[in-house]
N, C-alpha and C positions, 0 to 999 in steps of 0.2 A: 118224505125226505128228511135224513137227522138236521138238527141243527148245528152237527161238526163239520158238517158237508160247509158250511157259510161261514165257518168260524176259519177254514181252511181256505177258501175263497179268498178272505179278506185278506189273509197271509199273502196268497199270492197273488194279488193288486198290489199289495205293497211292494213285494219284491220284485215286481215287474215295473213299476214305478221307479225303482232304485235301480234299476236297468238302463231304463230313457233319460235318468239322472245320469248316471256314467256315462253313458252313448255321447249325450250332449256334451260335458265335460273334454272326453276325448277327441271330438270331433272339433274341437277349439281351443287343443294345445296348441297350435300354432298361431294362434288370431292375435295380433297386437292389444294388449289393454282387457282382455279375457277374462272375467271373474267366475272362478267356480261355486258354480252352483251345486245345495247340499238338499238333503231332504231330512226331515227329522219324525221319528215314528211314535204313534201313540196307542198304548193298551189299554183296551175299556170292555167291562160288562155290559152284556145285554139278555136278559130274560136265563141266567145264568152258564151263559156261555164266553169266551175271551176273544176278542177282536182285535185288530191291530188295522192302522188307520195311516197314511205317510201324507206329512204335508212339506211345504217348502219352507225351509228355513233359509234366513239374511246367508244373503250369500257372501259369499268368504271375500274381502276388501282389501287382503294383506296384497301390496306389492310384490308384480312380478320383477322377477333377474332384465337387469339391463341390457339390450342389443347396441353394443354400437355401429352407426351407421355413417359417421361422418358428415351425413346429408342436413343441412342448416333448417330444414324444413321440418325435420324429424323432431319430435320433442315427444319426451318422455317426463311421468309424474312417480316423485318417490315416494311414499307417507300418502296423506290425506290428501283430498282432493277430485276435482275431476274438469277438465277445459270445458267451456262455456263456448257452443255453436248456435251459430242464427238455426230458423227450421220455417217453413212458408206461414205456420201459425204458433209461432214464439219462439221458443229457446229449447236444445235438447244439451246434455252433458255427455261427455265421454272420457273415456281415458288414452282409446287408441288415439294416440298423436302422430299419424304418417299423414304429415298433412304436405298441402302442394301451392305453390304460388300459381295463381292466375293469370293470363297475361294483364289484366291493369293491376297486378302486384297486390291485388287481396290476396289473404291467406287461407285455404280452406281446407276443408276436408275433401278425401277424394271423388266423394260426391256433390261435390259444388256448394257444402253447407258451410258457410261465412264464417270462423275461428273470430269471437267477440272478445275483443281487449276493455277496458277501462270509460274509452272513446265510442265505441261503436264493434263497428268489423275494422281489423287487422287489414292497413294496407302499407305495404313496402314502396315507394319509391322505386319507380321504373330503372332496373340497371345495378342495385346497391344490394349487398347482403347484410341481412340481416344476423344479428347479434342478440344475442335473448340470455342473459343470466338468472340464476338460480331462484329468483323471486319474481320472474315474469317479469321485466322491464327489457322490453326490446330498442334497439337503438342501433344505427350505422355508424361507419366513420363520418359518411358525408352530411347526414341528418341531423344527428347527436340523437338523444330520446324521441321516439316517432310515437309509444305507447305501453300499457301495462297488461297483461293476458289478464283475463279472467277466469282465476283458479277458484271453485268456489266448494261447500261442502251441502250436501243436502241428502233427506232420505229421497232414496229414488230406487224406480224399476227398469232393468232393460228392457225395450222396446224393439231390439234386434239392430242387427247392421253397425254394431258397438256404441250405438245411441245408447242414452237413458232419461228417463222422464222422470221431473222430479216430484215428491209427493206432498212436500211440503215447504217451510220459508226454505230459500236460499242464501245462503250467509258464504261471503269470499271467504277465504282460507288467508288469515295474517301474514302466516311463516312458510310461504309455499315451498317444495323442491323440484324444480324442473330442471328436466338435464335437455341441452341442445346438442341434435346431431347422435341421437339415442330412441329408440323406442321402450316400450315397457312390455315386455313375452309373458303372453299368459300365465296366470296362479298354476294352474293346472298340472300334478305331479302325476304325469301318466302312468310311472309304474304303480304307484297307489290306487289310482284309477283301475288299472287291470285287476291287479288282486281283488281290490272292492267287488268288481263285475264276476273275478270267478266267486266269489262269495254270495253273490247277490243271485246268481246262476244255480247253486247249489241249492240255496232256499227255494226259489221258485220249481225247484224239478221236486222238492220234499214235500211243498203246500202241494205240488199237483198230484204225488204220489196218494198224499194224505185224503185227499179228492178220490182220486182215483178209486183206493181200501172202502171207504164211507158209501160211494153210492154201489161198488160191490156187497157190502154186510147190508144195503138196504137189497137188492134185488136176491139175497137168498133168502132172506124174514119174510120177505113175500111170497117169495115160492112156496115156503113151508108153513105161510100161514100164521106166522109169528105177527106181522103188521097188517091192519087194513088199510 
């Protein structure tokens, strides 16, 4: 078996990789707080042949376009950042902010994970709506300041469900931007995405073509005696 038979393999793992990268991307244009994920590729010699190798690169952090929604519950991050949720064993971050009041007037995500302000968890006052300006300081008419969000910055991974675990210290964000009654729509520039994927589709049918040529020039050198 040549060893261009492998060097062509490698080609299409990566391009097939860069596949399930876009797949994933597309499949969460629509997800509140969505960061596109990139993959980034590398060429290397081995035993005089050229390989090609695709790993995952920091995913892209730039803020998505604004939805608005109206809804006091909804909060959205512009710039840097990410909200600060309870989780059964610590703290997880995110950015989708469609968050919901509970009835004793905590703030959560919509799967019951606690939205932590300054104090603890975020709780509203049975009955009052809440008021949240652009630097996380929530407050009512009837209350005055009730607490401050925790907008904070850190390296972190998502973990799914628009969570993210962070990797290392956690430092709040000074100068936050938070918009109330706004979500934040995924990075994710689908028609980019498409093109990427016919591109990424063309590659993958060329490594297999190239597959394909290699282990046919191996089974005619055989036939004739050319290789043992």
């Amino acid at each position: 078996m040549s060893a261009d038979l492998y060097s062509a393999l490698s080609g299409a793992r990566a391009a097939w990789r860069q596949m399930e990268s876009i797949a994933t991307n597309v499949s969460n244009a629509n997800t509140a707080g969505f960061k596109s994920q990139r993959l980034r590729f590398e060429m290397f010699e081995q035993n005089g042949e050229a390989y090609v190798r695709a790993e995952e690169a920091p995913r892209d952090m730039r803020s998505g376009a604004l939805e608005r929604t109206g809804v006091p519950t909804d909060l959205a991050l512009q710039g840097e950042g990410f909200f600060m949720v309870g989780d059964g064993q610590g703290t997880r971050l995110t950015r989708a902010g469609q968050f919901v009041m509970g009835p004793d007037g905590s703030l959560n995500t919509p799967d019951g994970r606690p939205v932590l302000g300054e104090s603890g968890a975020v709780f509203i006052p049975p009955g009052e709506t809440p008021r949240i300006d652009e630097t996380g300081v929530i407050h009512t008419e009837q209350s005055g300041i009730i607490d401050r969000l925790r907008v904070v910055n850190a390296a972190a991974i998502p973990v799914g469900n628009g969570l993210w675990e962070a990797q290392g210290p956690i430092q709040d964000v000074e100068t936050p931007h938070v918009v109330q009654g706004a979500i934040e729509r995924s990075n994710v520039d689908s028609m980019t995405m498409m093109v990427e994927l016919v591109e990424a589709s063309r590659y993958f049918e060329a490594f297999q073509k190239a597959m394909q040529t290699s282990d046919e020039l191996d089974q005619r050198l055989n036939q004739s005696g050319g290789r043992t």
